[in-house]
N, C-alpha and C positions, 0 to 999 in steps of 0.2 A: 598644605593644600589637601583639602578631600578626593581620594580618590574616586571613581564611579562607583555605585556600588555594586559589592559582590566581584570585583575589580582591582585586579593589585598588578607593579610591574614584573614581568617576566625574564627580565634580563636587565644587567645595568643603564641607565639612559631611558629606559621604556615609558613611555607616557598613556597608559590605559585610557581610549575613546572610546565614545559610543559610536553606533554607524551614524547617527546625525550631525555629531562631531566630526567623524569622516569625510561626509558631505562639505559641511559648511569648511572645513580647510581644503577640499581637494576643489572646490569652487573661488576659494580665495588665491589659494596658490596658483591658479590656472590663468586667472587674471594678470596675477600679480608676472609670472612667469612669460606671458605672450605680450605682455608691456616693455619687459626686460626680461629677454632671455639669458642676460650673465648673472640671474639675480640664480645664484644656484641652492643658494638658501629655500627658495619657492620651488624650484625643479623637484630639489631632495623631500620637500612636505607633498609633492604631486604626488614622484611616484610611490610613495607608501602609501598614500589612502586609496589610489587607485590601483594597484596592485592584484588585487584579491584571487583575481582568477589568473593570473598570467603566472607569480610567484610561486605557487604551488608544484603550476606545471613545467616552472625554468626547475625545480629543487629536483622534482622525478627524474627529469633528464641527466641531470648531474647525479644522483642515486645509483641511474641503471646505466652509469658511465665508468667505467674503472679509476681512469685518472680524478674524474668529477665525484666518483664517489671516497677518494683519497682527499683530496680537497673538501668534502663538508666532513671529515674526520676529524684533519688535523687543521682545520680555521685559518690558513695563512692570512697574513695582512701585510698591503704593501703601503710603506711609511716612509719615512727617509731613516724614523730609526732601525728600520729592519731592512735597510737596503745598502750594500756598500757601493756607494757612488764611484767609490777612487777606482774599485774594480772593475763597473764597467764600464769609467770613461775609458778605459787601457785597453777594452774588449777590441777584437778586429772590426774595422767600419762593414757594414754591413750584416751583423749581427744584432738581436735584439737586443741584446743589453746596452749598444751601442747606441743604437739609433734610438732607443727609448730615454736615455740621457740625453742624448739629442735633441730630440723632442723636447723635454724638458724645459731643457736648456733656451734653444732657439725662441717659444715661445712662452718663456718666462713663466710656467705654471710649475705648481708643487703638488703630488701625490699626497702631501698634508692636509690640503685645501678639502676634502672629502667629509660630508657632513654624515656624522653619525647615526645611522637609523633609530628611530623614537616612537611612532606611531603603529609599525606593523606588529601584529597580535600574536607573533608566531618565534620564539626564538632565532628557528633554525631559519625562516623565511627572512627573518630580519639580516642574517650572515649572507644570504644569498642575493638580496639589496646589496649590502655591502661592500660586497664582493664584484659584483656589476658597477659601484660607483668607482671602484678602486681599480678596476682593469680598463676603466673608458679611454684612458690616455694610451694601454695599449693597443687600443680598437684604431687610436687614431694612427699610432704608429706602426702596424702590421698593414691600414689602408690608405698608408702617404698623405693623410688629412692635416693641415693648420688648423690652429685653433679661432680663425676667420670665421664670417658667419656662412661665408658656403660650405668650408671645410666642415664645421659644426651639422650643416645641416645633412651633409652626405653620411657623415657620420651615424646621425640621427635614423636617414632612412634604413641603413644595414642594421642599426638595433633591431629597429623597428621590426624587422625583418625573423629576424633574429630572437628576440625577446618576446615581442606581443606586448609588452608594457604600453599600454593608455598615455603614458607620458612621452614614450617615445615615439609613438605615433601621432599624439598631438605638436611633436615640434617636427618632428615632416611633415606635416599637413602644412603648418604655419610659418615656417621658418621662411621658407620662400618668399613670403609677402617684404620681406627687411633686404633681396634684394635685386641690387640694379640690370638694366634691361643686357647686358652682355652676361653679367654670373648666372642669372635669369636662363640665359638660352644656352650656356656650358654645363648648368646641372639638369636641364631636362633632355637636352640632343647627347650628352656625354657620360657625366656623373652616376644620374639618376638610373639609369638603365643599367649598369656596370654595379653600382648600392644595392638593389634588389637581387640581381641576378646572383651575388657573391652572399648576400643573406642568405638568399634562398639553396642557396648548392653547399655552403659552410655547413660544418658540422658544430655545436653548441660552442661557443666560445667561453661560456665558462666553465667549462671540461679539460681544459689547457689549463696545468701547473705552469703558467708562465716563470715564476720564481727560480724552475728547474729547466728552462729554456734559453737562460740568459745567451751563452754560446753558441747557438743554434742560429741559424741564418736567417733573416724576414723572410727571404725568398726560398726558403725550403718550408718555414712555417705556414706562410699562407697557402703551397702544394698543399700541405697535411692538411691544414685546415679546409681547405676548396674554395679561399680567396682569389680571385681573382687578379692579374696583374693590371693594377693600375692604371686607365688611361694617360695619352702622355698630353696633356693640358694644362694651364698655369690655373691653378686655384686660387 
């Protein structure tokens, strides 16, 4: 395949676009993504083309973060090969290593599942995707979310919050609409207000070496972080 020209990839996987290129998949994927939001294949091509301004500024913050600037040093990656499952099923309940296996576990999803960045123009910006795609299961597990479509959507809104990513602000905006008249009035009287406010008072979340937290308590993390504690509501 011809590359564009004057146009070569920048890291392995890299797929060099033009911004009309960018266009026409970040209009495809958005489609394709608010038709089926488990389509995460469409999610993962949204948020890199639409990226552009938010990425930059997730990377600064984590720069002029000590932990976050240790983390775009040494590139962690959470895999199942680079994760000892046995040791943190064994962790104490209520610790993150626990409850993130947990998570796991309860709703049958794999931190492998994580689609490799292809489209963003930027090495270092492309780890910092990455790296967002890769801690989202601990977004859900530091804010007691399933991976239901309310749970997903309350999730959505603290990125959103949080990130300024175009994609995670399109699936707050959207997500709503998929659901019924009771989840409906539990994430806008309950969720909703408790999502933003805990975005908005948290300090970056991709600044947290989770990896070096395993031991550490949800409930001492979210303190640090300025998480909020959970409404008590059935999601």
């Amino acid at each position: 395949h011809e590359q564009p020209v004057g146009r070569v990839p920048l890291y392995p996987g890299h797929i060099p676009t033009s911004t009309m290129q960018k266009a026409l998949l970040a209009a495809g994927s958005a489609c394709a993504a608010l038709w089926d939001p488990y389509r995460h294949d469409m999610v993962a091509v949204l948020g890199e083309t639409t990226g552009c301004l938010a990425l930059p500024k997730l990377r600064d913050r984590m720069r002029n973060d000590p932990e976050g600037y240790r983390i775009l040093q040494e590139r962690p990656r959470i895999h199942l090969s680079t994760l000892d499952m046995a040791r943190l099923r064994g962790l104490p309940d209520g610790t993150l290593g626990r409850e993130y296996v947990r998570f796991l576990e309860d709703n049958k999803v794999s931190p492998d599942t994580r689609m490799p960045a292809k489209f963003v123009d930027d090495e270092e910006l492309a780890y910092v995707i990455q790296r967002y795609r890769e801690v989202h299961d601990l977004m859900h597990t530091l804010l007691g979310m399933p991976t239901n479509m309310l749970g997903e959507v309350v999730v959505k809104w603290f990125e959103a919050v949080q990130t300024g990513l175009p994609m995670c602000v399109l699936g707050a905006a959207f997500g709503p609409v998929r659901l019924n008249a009771r989840k409906l009035q539990v994430l806008v009287t309950e969720l909703l207000p408790w999502a933003i406010r805990s975005g908005s008072n948290a300090s970056c979340v991709l600044c947290v070496y989770y990896e070096q937290r395993w031991e550490q308590s949800v409930e001492s993390l979210r303190e640090e972080i300025g998480i909020f504690p959970p409404p008590a509501v059935r999601v």
